[in-house]
Each structure stands twice: as structure tokens, then as C-alpha cells.
C-alpha positions as CSV (number, residue, x, y, z in Angstrom):
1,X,-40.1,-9.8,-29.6
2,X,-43.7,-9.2,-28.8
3,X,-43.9,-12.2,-26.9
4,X,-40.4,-11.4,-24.5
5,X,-40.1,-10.0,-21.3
6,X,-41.1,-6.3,-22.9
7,X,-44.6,-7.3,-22.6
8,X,-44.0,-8.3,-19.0
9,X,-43.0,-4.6,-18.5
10,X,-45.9,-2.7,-17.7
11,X,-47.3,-5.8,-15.0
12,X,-43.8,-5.4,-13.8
13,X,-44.5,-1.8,-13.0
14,X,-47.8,-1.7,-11.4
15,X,-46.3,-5.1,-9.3
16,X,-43.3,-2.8,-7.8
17,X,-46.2,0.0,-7.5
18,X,-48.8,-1.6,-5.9
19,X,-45.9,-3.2,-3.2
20,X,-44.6,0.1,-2.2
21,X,-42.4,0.2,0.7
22,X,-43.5,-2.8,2.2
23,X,-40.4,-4.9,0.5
24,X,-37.7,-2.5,0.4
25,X,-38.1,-1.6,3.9
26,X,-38.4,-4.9,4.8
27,X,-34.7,-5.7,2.9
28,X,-32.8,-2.8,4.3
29,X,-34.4,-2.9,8.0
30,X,-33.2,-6.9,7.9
31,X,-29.6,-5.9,5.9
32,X,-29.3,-3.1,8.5
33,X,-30.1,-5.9,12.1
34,X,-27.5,-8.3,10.5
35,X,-25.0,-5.7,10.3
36,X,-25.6,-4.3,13.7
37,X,-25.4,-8.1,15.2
38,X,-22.3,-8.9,13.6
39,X,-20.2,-5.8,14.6
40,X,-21.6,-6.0,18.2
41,X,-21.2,-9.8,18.5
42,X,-17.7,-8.7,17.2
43,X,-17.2,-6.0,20.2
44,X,-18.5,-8.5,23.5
45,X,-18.8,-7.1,26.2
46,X,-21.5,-4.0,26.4
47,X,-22.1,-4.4,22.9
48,X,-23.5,-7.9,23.8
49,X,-26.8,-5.9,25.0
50,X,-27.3,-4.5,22.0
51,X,-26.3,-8.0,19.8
52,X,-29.1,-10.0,21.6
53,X,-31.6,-7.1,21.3
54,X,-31.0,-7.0,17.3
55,X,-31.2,-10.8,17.5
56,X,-35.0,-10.4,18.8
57,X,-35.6,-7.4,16.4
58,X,-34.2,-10.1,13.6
59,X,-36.7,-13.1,14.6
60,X,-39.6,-10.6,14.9
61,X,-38.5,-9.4,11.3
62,X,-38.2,-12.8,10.3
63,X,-42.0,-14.0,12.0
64,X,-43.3,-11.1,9.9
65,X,-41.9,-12.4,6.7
66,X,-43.8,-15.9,7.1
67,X,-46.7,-14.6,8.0
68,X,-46.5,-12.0,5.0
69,X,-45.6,-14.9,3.1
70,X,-49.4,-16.4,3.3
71,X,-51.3,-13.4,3.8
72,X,-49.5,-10.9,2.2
73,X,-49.8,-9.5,-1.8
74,X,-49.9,-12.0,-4.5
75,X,-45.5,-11.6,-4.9
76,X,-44.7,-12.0,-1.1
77,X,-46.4,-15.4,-1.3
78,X,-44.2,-18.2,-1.0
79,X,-46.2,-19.9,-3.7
80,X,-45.4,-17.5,-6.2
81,X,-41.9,-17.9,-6.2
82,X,-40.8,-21.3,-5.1
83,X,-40.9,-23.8,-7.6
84,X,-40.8,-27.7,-7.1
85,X,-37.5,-29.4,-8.1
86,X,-38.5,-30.2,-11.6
87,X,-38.4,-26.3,-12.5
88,X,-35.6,-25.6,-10.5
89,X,-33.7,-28.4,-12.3
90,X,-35.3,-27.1,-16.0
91,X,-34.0,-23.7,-14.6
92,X,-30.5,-24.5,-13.3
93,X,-30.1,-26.4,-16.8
94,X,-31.7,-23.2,-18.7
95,X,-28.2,-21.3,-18.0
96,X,-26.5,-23.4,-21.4
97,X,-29.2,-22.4,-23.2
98,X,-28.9,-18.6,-24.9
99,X,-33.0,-17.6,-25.0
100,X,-33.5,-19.0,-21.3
101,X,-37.4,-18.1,-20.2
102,X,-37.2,-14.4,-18.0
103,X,-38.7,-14.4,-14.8
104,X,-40.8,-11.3,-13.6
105,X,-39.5,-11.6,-9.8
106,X,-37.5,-14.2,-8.2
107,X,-36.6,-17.3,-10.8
108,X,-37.0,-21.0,-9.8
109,X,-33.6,-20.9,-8.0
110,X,-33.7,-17.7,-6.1
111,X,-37.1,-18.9,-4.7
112,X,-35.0,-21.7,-2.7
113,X,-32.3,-19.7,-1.8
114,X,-34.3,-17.5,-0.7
115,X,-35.8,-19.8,1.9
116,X,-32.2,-21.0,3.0
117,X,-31.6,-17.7,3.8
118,X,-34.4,-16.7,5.6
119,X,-33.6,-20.5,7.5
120,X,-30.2,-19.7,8.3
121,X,-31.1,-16.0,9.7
122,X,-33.6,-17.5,12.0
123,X,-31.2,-19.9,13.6
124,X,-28.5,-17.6,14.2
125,X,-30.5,-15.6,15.7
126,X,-32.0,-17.6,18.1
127,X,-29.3,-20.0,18.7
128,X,-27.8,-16.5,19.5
129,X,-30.4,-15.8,22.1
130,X,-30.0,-19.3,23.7
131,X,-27.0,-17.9,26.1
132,X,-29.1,-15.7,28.0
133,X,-32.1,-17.7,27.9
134,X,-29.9,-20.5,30.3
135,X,-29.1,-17.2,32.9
């Protein structure tokens, strides 16, 4: 037990210390523009204003996040939580095994997903802005 994710525990803590608000803020800023685009691309009409301007606040959210990711703190580097395919396959085959290796932030898999996400959000939010880019 010594050797288990216990040990990890008090890294853990000055990690999620020394990051503050910088993440968290980040999350719910991002959770809160993609809720705001949906419901006004929903609406149309006057709500259309307000769904492109959330679409820029969303890439400019987005632009931060890569440049974070190589000049940020050691955890918001990209390198610190994406994994080649070899671990991600060693990790996707971990979940048959009972004692699978803990991760102290994002595992192998959530690394990649992570970058799918952050891929998908940027091209619907331009591909959302290419209507009035044509005007």
C-alpha cells in the first residue's frame, strides 16, 4: 500500500494548489460559451448576434488553451498528458485487469479525448463564424 496512489496524495495536493483558478475557470467559462451557443443557435434570429459572438469568445478560449498548453504549468502541458498509442493501448487493455496503474491527472486515454474535444469545439465554432464572414 505504500507504494499506491496514497503516496501520490500529497503531490496531488500541492498540483491542484499551485494551479488555482486557472483550470477551473477555464472549464466552466468554456462549459458556460457552449451552452450559450447552443440555446442561441437554437433561438435564430436576434439570438444569432449573441451565437456568433460566443463563437469568437469560444476560439479565443480555445487559442488560450494551446498556447497554455506549451507555456503554461507543468499539468497544462500537452506533454504531460498525452501518451503515444502504445500506452493508450496498455491503458485501454488495463480496464480487465483489477490493480490497473492510477493516474495523478488525466490517464493515457483522456489525454486523446481530450484533444478531440478541444478539435471538435474549434471547428464548430468557426465553421459557425463562416456565415457571416461571406456577408
Amino acid at each position: 500500500m505504500a507504494n499506491g496512489w496514497l503516496t501520490l496524495l500529497p503531490k496531488a495536493i500541492f498540483i491542484i494548489s499551485l494551479s488555482g483558478t486557472c483550470q477551473p475557470v477555464f472549464h466552466w467559462i468554456l462549459v458556460l460559451l457552449v451552452a450559450v451557443s447552443f440555446v442561441t443557435g437554437k433561438l435564430g434570429g436576434i439570438a444569432m448576434y449573441y451565437h456568433e459572438r460566443s463563437s469568437v469568445c469560444i476560439l479565443v478560449l480555445l487559442l488560450f488553451r494551446v498556447v497554455w498548453g506549451f507555456v503554461g504549468g507543468q499539468q497544462a502541458h500537452f506533454v504531460s498528458f498525452v501518451r503515444g498509442p502504445e500506452q493508450v493501448v496498455h491503458y485501454a487493455r488495463s480496464f480487465l485487469i483489477p490493480n490497473a496503474k492510477p493516474y495523478l491527472g488525466h490517464n493515457p486515454l483522456g489525454g486523446w479525448s481530450i484533444l478531440a474535444m478541444l478539435a471538435v469545439l474549434f471547428l464548430h465554432a468557426f465553421s459557425s463564424l463562416l456565415p457571416t464572414m461571406t456577408n
